[in-house]
C-alpha positions as CSV (number, residue, x, y, z in Angstrom):
1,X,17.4,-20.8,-36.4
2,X,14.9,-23.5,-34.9
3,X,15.2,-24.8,-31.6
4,X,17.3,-28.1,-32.8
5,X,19.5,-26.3,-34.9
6,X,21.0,-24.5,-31.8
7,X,21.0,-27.2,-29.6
8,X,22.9,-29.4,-32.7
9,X,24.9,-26.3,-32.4
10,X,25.5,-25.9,-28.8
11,X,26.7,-30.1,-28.6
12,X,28.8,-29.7,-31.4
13,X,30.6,-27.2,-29.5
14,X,31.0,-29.4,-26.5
15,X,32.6,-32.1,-28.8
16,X,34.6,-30.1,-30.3
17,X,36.2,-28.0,-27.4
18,X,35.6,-30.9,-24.8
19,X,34.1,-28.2,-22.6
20,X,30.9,-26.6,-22.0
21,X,30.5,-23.5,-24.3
22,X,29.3,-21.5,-22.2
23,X,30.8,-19.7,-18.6
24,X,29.0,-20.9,-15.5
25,X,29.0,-18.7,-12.7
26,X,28.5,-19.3,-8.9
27,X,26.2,-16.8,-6.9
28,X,28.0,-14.4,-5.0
29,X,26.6,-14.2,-0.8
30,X,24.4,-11.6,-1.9
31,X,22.3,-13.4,-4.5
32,X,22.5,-16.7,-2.7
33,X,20.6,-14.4,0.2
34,X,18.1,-13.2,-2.1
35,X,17.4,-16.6,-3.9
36,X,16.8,-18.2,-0.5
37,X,14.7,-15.8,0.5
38,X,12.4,-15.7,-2.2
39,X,12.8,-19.4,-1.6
40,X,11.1,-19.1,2.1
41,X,8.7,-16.3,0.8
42,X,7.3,-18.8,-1.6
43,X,7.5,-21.7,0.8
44,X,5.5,-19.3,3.5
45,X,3.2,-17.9,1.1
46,X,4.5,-14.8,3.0
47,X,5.2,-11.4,0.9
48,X,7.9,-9.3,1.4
49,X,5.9,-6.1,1.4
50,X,2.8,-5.2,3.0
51,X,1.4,-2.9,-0.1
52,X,2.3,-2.3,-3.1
53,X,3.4,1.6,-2.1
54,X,6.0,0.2,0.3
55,X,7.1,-1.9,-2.1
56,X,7.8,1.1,-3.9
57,X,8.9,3.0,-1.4
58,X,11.8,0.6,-0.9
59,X,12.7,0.5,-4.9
60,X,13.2,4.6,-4.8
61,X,14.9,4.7,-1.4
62,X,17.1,1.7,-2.9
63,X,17.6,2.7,-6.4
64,X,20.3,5.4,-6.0
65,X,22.4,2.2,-5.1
């Protein structure tokens, strides 16, 4: 399927059910946190993370989650 075959497809849907096809969710606290914070960290040029092994460190402490 190309490119404007789905989008053709995805309109037609919206005409025909008068809705958008798809569900559109809002971000629950947690991700709102996370997506402003990567939003300062990139803003800062700051990284979360001094090394790469703490990085890690905090993915294994965190993954049992």
């Amino acid at each position: 399927m190309s490119v404007s075959d789905a989008v053709r497809l995805f309109l037609r849907r919206v005409v025909i059910d008068q809705a958008f096809p798809l569900e559109l969710k809002v971000p629950n606290a947690e991700t709102r946190a996370a997506m402003e914070e990567s939003r300062a960290m990139v803003a800062t040029r700051r990284a979360r993370f001094a090394s790469a092994d703490k990085l890690f460190a905090d993915l294994e402490r965190n993954s049992s989650q």
